[in-house]
DSSP file (Angstrom, degrees, kcal/mol; ACC not computed):
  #  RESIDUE AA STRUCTURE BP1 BP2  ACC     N-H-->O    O-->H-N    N-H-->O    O-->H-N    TCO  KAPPA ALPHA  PHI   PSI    X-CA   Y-CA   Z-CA
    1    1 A X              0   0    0      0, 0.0     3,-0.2     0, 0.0    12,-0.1   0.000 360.0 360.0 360.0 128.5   11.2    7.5    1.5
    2    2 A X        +     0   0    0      1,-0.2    11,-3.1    13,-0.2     2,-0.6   0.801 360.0  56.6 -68.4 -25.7    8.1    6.0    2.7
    3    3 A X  S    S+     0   0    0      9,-0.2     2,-0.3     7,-0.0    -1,-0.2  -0.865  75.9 170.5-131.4  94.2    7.3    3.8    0.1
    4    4 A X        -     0   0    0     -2,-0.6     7,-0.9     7,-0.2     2,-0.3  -0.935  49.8-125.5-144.9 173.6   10.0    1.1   -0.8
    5    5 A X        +     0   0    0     -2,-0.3     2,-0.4     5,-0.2     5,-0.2  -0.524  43.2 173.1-145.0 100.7   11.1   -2.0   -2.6
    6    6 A X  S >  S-     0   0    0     -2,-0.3     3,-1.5     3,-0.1    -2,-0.0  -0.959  73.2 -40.4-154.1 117.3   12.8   -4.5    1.0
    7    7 A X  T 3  S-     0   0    0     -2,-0.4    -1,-0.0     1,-0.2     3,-0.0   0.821 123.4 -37.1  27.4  60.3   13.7   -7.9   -0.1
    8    8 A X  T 3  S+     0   0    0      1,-0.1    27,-0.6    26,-0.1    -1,-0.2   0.915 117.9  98.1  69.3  10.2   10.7   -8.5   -2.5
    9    9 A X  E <   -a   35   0A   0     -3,-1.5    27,-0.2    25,-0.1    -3,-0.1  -0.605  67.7-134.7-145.5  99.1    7.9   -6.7   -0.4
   10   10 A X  E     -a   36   0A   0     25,-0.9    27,-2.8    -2,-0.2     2,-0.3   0.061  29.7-165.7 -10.5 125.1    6.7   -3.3   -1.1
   11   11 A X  E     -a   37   0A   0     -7,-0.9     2,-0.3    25,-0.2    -7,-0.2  -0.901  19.5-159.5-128.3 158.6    6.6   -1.6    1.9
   12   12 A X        -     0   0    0     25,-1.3    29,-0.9    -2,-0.3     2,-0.6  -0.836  20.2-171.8-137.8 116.0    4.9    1.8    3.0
   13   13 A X        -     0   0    0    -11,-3.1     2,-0.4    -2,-0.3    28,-0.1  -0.775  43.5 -32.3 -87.3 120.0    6.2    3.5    6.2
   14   14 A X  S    S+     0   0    0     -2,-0.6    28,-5.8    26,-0.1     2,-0.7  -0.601 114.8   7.1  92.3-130.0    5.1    6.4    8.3
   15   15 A X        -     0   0    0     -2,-0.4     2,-0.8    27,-0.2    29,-0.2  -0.852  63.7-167.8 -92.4  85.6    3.5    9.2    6.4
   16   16 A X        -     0   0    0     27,-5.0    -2,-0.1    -2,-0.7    32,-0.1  -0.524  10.4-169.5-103.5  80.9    2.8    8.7    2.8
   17   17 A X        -     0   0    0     -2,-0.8     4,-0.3    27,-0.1     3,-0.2   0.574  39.5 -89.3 -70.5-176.9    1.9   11.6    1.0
   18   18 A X  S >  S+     0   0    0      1,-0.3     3,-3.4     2,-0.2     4,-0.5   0.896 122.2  59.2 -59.8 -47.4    0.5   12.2   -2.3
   19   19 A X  T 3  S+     0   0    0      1,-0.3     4,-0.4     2,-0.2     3,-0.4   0.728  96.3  71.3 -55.8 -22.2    4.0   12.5   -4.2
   20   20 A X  T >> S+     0   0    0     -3,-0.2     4,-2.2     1,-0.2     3,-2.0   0.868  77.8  76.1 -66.4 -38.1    4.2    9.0   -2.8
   21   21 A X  H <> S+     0   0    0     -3,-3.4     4,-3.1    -4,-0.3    -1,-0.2   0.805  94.1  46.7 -60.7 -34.0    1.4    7.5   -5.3
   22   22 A X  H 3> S+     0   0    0     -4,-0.5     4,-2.2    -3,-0.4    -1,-0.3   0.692 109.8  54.0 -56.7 -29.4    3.8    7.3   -8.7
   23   23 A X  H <> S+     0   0    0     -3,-2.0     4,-2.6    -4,-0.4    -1,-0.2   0.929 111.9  44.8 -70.2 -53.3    6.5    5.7   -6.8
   24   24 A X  H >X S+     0   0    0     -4,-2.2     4,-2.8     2,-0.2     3,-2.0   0.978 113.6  52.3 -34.2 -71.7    3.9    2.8   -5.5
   25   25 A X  H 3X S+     0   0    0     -4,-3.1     4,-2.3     1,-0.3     5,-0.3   0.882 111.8  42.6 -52.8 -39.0    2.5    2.4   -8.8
   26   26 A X  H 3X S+     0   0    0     -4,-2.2     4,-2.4     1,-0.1    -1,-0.3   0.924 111.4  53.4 -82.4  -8.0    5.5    1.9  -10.3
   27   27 A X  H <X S+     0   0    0     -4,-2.6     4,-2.4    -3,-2.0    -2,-0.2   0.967 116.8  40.2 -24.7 -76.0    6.7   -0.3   -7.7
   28   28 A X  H  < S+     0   0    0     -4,-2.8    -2,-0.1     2,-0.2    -1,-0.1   0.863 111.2  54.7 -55.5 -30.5    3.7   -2.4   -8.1
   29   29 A X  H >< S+     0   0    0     -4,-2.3     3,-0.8    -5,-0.3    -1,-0.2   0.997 120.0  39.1 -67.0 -65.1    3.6   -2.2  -12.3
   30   30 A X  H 3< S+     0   0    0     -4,-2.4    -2,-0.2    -5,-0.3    -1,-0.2   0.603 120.5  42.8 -46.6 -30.7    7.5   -3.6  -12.0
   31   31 A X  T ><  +     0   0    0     -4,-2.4     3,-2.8     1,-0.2    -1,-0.3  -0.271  69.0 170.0-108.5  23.0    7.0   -6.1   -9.1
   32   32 A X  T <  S+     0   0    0     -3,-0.8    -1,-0.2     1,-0.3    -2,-0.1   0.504  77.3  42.5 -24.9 -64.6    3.8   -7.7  -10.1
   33   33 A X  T 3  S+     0   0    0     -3,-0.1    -1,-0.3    24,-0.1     2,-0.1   0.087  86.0 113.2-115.3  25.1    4.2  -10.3   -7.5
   34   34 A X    <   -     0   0    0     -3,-2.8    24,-0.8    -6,-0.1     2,-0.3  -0.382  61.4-127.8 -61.2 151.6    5.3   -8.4   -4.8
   35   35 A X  E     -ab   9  58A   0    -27,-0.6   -25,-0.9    22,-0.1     2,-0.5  -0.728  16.4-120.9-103.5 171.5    3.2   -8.1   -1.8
   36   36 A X  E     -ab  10  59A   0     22,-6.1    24,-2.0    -2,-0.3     2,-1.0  -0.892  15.8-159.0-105.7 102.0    2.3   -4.9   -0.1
   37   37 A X  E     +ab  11  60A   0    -27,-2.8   -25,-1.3    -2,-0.5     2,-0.6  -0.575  24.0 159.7 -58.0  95.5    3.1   -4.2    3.4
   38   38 A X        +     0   0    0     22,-1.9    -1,-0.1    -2,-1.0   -25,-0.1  -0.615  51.6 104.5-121.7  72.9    0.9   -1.5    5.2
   39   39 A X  S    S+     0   0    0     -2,-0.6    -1,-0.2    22,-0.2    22,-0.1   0.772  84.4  37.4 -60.2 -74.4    1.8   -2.8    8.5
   40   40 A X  S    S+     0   0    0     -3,-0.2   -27,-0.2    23,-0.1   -26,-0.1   0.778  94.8 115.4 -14.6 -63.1    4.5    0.4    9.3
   41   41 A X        -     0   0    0    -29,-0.9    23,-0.3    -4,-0.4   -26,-0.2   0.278  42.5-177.5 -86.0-161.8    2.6    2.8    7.8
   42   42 A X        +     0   0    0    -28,-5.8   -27,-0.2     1,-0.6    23,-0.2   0.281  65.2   5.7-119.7-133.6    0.7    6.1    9.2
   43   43 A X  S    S-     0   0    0      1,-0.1   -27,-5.0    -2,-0.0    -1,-0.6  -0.553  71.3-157.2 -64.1 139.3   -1.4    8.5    7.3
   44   44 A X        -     0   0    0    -29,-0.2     4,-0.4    -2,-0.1     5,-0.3  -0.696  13.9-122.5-125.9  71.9   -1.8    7.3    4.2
   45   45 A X    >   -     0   0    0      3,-0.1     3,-2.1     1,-0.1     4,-0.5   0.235  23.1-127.1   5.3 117.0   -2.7    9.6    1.1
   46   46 A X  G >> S+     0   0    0      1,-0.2     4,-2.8     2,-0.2     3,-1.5   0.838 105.4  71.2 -60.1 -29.2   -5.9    8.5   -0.7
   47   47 A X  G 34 S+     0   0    0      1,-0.3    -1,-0.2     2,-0.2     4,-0.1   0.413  96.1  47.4 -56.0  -7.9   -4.1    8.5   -3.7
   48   48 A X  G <> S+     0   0    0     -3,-2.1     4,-1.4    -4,-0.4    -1,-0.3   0.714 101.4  61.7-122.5  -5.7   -2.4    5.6   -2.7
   49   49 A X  H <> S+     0   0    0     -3,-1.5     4,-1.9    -4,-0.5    -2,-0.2   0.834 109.6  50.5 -33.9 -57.8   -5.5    3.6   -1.5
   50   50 A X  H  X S+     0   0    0     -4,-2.8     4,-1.9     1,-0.2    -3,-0.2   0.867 103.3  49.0 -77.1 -23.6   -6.5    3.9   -5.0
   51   51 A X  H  >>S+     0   0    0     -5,-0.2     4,-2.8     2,-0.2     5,-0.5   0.943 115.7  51.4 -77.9 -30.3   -3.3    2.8   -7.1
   52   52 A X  I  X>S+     0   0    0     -4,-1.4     4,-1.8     1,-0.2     5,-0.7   0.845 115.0  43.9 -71.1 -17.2   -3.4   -0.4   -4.6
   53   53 A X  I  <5S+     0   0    0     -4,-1.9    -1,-0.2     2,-0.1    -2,-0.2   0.583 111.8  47.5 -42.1 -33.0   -7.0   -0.8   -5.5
   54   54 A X  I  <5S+     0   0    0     -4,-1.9    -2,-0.2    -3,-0.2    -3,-0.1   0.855 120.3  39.4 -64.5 -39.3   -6.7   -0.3   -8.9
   55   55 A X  I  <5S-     0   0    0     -4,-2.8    -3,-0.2    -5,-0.1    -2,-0.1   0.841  91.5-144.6 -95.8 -37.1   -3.5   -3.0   -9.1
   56   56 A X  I  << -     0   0    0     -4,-1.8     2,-0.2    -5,-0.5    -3,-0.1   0.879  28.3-179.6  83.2  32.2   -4.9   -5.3   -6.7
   57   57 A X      < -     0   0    0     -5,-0.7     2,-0.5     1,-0.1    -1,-0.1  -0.256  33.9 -89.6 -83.8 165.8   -1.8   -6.1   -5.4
   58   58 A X  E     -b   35   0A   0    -24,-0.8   -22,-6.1    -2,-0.2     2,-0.4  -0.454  46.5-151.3 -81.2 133.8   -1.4   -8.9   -2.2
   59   59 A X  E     +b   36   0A   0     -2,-0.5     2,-0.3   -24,-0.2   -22,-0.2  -0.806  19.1 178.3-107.1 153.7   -1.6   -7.2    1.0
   60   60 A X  E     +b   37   0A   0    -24,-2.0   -22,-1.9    -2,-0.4     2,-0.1  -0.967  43.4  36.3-149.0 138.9   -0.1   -8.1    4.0
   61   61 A X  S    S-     0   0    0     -2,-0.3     2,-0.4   -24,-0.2   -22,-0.2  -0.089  78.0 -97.5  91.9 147.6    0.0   -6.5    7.7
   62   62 A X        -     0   0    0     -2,-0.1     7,-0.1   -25,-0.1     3,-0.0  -0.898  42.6-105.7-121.2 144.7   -2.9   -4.7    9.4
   63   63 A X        -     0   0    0     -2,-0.4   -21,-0.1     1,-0.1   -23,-0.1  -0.061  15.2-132.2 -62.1-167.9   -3.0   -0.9    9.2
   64   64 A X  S    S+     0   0    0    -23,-0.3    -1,-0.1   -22,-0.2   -22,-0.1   0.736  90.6  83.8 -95.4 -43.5   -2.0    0.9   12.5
   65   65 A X  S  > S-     0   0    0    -24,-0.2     4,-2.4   -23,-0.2     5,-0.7   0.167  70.4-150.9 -70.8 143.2   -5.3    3.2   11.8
   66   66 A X  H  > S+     0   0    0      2,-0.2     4,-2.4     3,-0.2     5,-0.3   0.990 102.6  54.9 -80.4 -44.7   -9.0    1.6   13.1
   67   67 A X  H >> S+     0   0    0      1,-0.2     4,-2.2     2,-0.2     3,-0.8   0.920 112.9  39.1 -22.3 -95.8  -10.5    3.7   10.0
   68   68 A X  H 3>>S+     0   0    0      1,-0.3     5,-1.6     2,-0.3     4,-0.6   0.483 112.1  51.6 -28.9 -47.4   -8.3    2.1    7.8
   69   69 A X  I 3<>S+     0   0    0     -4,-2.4     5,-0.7     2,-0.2    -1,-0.3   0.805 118.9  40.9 -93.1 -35.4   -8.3   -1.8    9.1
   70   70 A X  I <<5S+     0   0    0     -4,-2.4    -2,-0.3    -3,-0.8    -3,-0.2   0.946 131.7  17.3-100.8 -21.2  -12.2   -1.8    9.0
   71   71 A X  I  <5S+     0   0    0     -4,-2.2    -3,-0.2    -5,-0.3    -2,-0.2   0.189 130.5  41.0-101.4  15.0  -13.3    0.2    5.7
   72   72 A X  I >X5S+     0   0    0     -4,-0.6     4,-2.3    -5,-0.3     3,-1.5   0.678 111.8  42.9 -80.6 -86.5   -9.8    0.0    3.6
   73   73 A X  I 3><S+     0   0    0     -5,-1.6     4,-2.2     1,-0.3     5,-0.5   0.867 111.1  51.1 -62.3 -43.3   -8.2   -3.0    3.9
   74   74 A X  H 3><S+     0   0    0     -5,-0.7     4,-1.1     1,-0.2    -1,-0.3   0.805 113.0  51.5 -65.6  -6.6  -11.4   -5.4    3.5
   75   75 A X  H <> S+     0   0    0     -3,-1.5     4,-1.1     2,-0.2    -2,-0.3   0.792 118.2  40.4 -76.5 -46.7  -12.0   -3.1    0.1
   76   76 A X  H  < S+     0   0    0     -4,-2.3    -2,-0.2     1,-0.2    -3,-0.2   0.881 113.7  51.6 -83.0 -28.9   -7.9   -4.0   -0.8
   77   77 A X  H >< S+     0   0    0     -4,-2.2     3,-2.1     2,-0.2    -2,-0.2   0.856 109.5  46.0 -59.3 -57.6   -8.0   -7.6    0.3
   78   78 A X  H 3< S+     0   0    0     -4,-1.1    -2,-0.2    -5,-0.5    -3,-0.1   0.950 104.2  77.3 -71.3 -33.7  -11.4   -8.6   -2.0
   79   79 A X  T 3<        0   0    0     -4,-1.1    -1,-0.3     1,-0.3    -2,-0.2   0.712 360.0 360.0 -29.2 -28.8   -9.2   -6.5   -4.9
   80   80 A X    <         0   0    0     -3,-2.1    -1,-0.3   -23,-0.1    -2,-0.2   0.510 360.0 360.0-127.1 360.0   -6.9   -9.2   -5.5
C-alpha cells in the first residue's frame, strides 16, 4: 500500500494512484495531528493533492518531483 499510517506519520510511497485518495482521507480525518510525509513518494494522483489540500494537514519531506516541490508543496504548506 502506498499510503500508510508508520509510527504517527502518514506516509505516501512510490506510486499513489487514485484508489489511494479514500485511504489518505481517512487516514488524515482519524489522525488529525499526524503529519504527512511525501518524501518517498512518486507519481502522485491529483486526487490526493486535493484531500491534503482540503485537510490541511502538516507536511513534511520534499517531493522527489521538481513539478511537485515548486507548484504543490508551497500550495500544501500555506494550507495548514
Amino acid at each position: 500500500m502506498s499510503v500508510a499510517l508508520l509510527g504517527g506519520i502518514i506516509t505516501l510511497t512510490g506510486e499513489c494512484g487514485v484508489e489511494e485518495a479514500e485511504t489518505l482521507l481517512s487516514l488524515v480525518q482519524s489522525n488529525p495531528a499526524a503529519s504527512v510525509d511525501i518524501s518517498a513518494a512518486g507519481p502522485v494522483h491529483t486526487a490526493l493533492w486535493q484531500v491534503l489540500l482540503v485537510s490541511g494537514p502538516r507536511i513534511i519531506g520534499q517531493p522527489q518531483d521538481p513539478f511537485i516541490r515548486r507548484w504543490v508543496l508551497p500550495l500544501l504548506v500555506s494550507a495548514t
